[in-house]
Each structure stands twice: as C-alpha cells, then as structure tokens.
N, C-alpha and C positions, 0 to 999 in steps of 0.2 A: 504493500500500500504506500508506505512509503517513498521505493523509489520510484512509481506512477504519480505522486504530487509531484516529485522535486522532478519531471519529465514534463509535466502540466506546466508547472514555473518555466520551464526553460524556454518549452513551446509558447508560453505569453509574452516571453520578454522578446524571443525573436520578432515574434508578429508586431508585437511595438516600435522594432526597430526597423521593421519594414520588409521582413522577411514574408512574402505574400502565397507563394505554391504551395501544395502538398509534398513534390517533388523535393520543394529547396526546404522547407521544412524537415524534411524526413535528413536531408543530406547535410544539413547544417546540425541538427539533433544528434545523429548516428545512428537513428533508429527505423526500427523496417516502417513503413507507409503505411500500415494498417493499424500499425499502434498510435501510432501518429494522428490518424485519422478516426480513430476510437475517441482518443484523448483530444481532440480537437472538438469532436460532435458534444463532449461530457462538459466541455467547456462554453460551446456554444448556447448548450439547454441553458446554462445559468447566465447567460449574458453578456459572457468575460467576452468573446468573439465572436464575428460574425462573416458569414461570405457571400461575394457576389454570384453574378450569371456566370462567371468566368469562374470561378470557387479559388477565389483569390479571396485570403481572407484579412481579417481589422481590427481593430480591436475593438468590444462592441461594452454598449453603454453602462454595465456593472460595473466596466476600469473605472471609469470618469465619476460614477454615482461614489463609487468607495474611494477614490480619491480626492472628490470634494468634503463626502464627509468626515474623514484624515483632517484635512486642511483646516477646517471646518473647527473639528475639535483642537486646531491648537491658539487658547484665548487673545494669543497677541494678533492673529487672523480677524478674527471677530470685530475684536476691540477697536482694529485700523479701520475696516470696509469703508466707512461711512466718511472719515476722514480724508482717504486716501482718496473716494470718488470729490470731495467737496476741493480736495488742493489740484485734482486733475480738469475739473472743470473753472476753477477759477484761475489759474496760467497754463491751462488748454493743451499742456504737455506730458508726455509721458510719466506716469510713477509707479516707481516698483518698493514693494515689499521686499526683506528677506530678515534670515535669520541664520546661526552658526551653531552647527554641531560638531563636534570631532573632526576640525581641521576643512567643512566643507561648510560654503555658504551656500544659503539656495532661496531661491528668488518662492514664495510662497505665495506673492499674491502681485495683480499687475493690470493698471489701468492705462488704456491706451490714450492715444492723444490726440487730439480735434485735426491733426494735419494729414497727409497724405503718406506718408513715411511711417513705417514700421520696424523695431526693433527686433534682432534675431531671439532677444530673449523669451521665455517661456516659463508661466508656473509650471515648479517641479525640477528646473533646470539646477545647476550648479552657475556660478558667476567665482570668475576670475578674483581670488581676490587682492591679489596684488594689483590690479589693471582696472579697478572698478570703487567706484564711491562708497559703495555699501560696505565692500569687501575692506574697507580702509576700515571706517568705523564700526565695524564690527570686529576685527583686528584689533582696532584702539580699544575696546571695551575689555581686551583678554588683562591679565594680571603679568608685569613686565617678563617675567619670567617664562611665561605660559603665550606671553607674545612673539620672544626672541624662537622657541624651539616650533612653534609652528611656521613663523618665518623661515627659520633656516631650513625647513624640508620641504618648500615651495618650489612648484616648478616655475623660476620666473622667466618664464617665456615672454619674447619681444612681441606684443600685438601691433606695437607702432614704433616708431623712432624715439616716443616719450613713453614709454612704459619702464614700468623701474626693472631693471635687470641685475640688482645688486642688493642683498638684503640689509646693507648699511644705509643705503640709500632709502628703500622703504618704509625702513622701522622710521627712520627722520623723518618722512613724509605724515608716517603714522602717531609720532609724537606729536609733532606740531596739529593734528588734525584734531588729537583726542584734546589737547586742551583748548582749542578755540571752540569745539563743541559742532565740528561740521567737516563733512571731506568734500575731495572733487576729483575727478576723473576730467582732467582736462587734454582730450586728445589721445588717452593711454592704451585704451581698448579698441576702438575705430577711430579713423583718422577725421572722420567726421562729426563728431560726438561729442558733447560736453555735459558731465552728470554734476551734481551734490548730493552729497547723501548727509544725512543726520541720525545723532542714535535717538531709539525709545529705550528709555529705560522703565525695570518691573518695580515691585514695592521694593524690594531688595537696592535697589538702585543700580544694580547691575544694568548694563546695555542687554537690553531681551531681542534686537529686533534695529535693523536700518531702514530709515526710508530713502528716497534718489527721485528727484527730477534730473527724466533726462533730455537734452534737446539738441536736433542734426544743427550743423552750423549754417546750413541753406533756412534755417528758420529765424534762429538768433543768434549773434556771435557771443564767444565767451562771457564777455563784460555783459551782458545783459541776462546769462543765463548765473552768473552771481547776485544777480539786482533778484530774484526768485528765491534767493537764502532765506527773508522774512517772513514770505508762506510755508515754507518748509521747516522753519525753525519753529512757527506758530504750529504747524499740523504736531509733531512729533512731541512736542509738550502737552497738547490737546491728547495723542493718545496713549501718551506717558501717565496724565492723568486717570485715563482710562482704566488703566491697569492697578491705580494706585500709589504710582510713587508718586515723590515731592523733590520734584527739579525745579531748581533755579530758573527764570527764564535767563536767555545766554545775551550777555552785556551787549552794548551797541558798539562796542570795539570791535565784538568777532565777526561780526558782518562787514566784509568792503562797504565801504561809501561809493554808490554811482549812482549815476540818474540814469543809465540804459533803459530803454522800453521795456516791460513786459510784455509776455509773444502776442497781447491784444493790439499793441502796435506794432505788430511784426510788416515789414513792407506788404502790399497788396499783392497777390498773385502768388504768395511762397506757397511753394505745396505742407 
C-alpha cells in the first residue's frame, strides 16, 4: 500500500510538472502502463487529475481546493488578503506575499496589477532570496547568526549584473535593510524590475511574513517606485497589527524623500 501512494505522489508531481502521456508517465515513473494507468484513474475519481480527448492528463481541481485550503490555514495569509488587495488597488501594482521556512522563501499569496505586464512569479513558488525584496527582509528578520549560515549556503546566482554574488556583500545589503525597516530589489532579479519589500511582524515581534511592491521600469522608474514605501510601510503595520504585534510605525528618515509620481500618474499609454 504503501509503495502505491509514494507511486501516486510521484505520478502527481510529474503531471504538475507537465508530464502529460500515459506513455511518458509510465517512462519517466519506471513503471509498467497499467499500473500507471490504474493509479492514474484512482487519482482521477478523487479529483487530484484529470484528462482530455487526447488522454493527456492535468492536474485537476482537488490540487488547487487542498492547496488553497493549506494556504488558507496559514493566519498571516488570512490576516494580509484584504490588505494586500486594498495597497494593490491603491498604487495599481503588483504585490506579493511571502514567508520563510528552512532556508526557502515562498511567495504565498499575490495580487496582480492594473497594467498589462505580468510577473513570472507564482503562489507556491520559491523567490530568490538573495535577488529579491522579500527574500532581503525576510533574511533580515533571521537572528545574526542564523542569518550569516543561511547566507553562506546560498546559491548566489547572477540574475543580472546587480544581483549580489558575494555573501559579504549581501548580509550588508541585509543589515542596512533590517534596520531602516524596508528592502529593494533594484534591478537584481530582472533587468526590468524594481521591488520593496517590508517585514510583518507576529505578536512575538518576530518578522512572520514580507510584503513587495513590484513595478517593470516601462511603468515607473526606480525613484518613483521608492515614492510607494508609505503605502507599503502603512499596509505591513496594518497587518502586523492584524496578527497582534506592536510595531513602531518606521521614522520618516527611513523612507527617501521624492516627489516621483505614483503609477496613477504613470505616462499615458504605459502598458
């Protein structure tokens, strides 16, 4: 019984990954095609998959139902939605949730943004965190010690000419981030891209949770995607609140000063 679940598992995660045949199923598994296709139909009764005209198969609505209610049950999820939809409609750009477990961040929740541009990210996904706003302060949130040894076993892989590829380099990044109370991804991840991210913190005062506006530079240049720090500073307090801790709001120091537009006065015609 057992190793027909962990054969069941295997078979969903290919399908997830895009593994579509019976054929390439059975070839990528190891296993004969009728087991395959046994353990396929057992999986399809309960909803986990599904197949077309072609019996190319998907993954079907049970994943996404037990993965929202996963998500669902975790409170810093909950507590942002309403937040995270009200800072995405009022500077009309992208914002992502995330949170850190054992050395992985992962983007848990994500509202899109009023422009024509879409980001490759995804709930459920992993995010860079050396390359990424969230992945900064959420880093910044670890205890020094517990910061330095997940750094030094990062892949710090080049996403652009400005991503940090040096973990002396990053923890600096990451010091100065944690104490002005805000990160950025300026250019690190896509060459087009410009994030901030801020922590939420739980009652603990622990960092629980990052959030990130992110915005393509065809929308608004950097300097104006730092002029968006005060709704973002204001959301992540609101759902810091939420949770119960009692944060400081963060000095008017730690925000740059600029008058740059908000993306409601982004030029006319930007996608």
């Amino acid at each position: 019984m057992s190793q027909s679940v962990a054969r069941a598992l295997d078979l969903l995660d290919l399908v997830s990954r895009g593994v579509r045949t019976l054929d390439a199923l059975a070839e990528e598994a190891g296993v004969h095609k009728s087991t395959v296709l046994r353990l396929l139909q057992t999986l399809e009764s309960r909803g986990f998959v599904a197949h077309d005209a072609g019996h190319r198969y998907r993954v079907g609505p049970a994943v996404f139902a037990l993965a929202s209610d996963a998500l669902d049950a975790v409170d810093v999820r909950a507590a942002a939605a309403p937040v995270l939809r009200a800072l995405a409609a009022e500077t009309g750009q992208t914002v992502h949730l995330a949170t850190y477990q054992d050395g992985v961040v992962t983007y848990i929740d994500k509202v899109e943004s009023r422009q024509g541009l879409r980001m490759y990210s995804r709930i459920g996904l992993p995010a860079a965190i050396h390359a990424t706003a969230v992945g900064k302060v959420l880093l910044g949130g670890l205890e020094p010690a517990e910061r330095e040894r997940v750094a030094a076993g990062l892949d710090l892989r080049a996403f652009t000419p400005r991503t940090h590829v040096t973990v002396d380099g990053l923890l600096a990044d990451v010091a100065i981030s944690a104490e002005r109370g805000w990160a950025e991804d300026h250019e690190e991840h896509e060459t087009f891209m410009n994030c901030v991210g801020a922590p939420v913190h739980g009652p603990d005062g622990r960092v629980a949770a990052a959030v990130s506006i992110s915005v393509p530079n065809v929308v608004l240049p950097h300097e104006s995607v730092l002029a968006l720090l005060p709704a973002l500073l204001d959301a992540t307090a609101r759902i810091s609140t939420e949770l119960g801790a009692r944060t400081a709001a963060p000095s008017p120091a730690s925000v740059p000063s600029t008058s740059a537009p908000t993306a409601s006065a982004a030029p006319k015609g930007t996608p």
